[in-house]
VMD Tcl script that draws the C-alpha trace (Angstrom):
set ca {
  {0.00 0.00 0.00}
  {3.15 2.18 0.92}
  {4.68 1.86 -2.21}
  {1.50 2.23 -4.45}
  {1.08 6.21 -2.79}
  {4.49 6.69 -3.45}
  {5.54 6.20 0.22}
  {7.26 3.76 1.51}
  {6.64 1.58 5.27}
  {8.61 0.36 8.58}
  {7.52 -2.10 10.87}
  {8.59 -1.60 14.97}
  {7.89 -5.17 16.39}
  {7.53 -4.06 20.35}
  {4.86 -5.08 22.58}
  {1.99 -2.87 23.62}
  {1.61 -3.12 27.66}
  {5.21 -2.99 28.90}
  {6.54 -1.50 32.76}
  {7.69 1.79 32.48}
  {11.24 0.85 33.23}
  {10.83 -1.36 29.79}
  {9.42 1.54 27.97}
  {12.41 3.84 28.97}
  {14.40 0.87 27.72}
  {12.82 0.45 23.84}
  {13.25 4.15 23.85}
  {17.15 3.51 23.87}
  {16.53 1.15 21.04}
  {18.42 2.41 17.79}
  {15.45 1.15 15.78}
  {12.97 2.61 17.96}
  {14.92 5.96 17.64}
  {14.70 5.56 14.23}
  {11.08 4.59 13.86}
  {9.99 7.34 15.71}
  {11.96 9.82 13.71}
  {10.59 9.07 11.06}
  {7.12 8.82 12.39}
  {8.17 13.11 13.36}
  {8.60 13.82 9.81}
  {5.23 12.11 8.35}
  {2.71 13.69 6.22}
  {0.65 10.55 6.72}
  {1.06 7.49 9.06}
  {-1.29 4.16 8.93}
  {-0.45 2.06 12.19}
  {-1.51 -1.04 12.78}
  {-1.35 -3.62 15.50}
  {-1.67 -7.41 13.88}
  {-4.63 -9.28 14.70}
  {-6.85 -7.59 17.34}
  {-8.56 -11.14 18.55}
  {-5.23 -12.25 19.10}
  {-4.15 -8.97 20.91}
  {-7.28 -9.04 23.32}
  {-6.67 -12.73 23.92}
  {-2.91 -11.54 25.15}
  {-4.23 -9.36 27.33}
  {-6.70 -11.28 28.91}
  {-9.44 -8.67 27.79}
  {-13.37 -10.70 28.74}
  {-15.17 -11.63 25.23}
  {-17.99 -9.76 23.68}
  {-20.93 -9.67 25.71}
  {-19.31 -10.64 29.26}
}
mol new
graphics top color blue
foreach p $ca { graphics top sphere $p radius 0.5 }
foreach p [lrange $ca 0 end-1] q [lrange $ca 1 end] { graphics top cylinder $p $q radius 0.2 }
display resetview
């Protein structure tokens, strides 16, 4: 999809419900840095985070309904 707008995409494999002392950590990261920098200079940015029944299953999050 990137490439078809004339853009181009970077994936940042981290997870999503870390300790702050983690966080702090990936922030070190030189491919964090990176990602991020170029997140500063985007015109557009399409994020996405994989499969979300999988996510909420990771998290423990109660089905639909309960």
């Amino acid at each position: 999809m990137a490439q078809q707008a004339g853009g181009y995409y970077t994936t940042m494999y981290v997870p999503d419900n870390v300790s702050e002392t983690t966080y702090n950590t990936l922030l070190l990261e030189p491919s964090v840095i990176n990602t991020l920098d170029k997140i500063k200079q985007a015109n557009v940015i399409l994020h996405g985070i994989g499969d979300a029944l999988k996510m909420a299953h990771r998290r423990q999050s109660p089905e639909k309904g309960h």
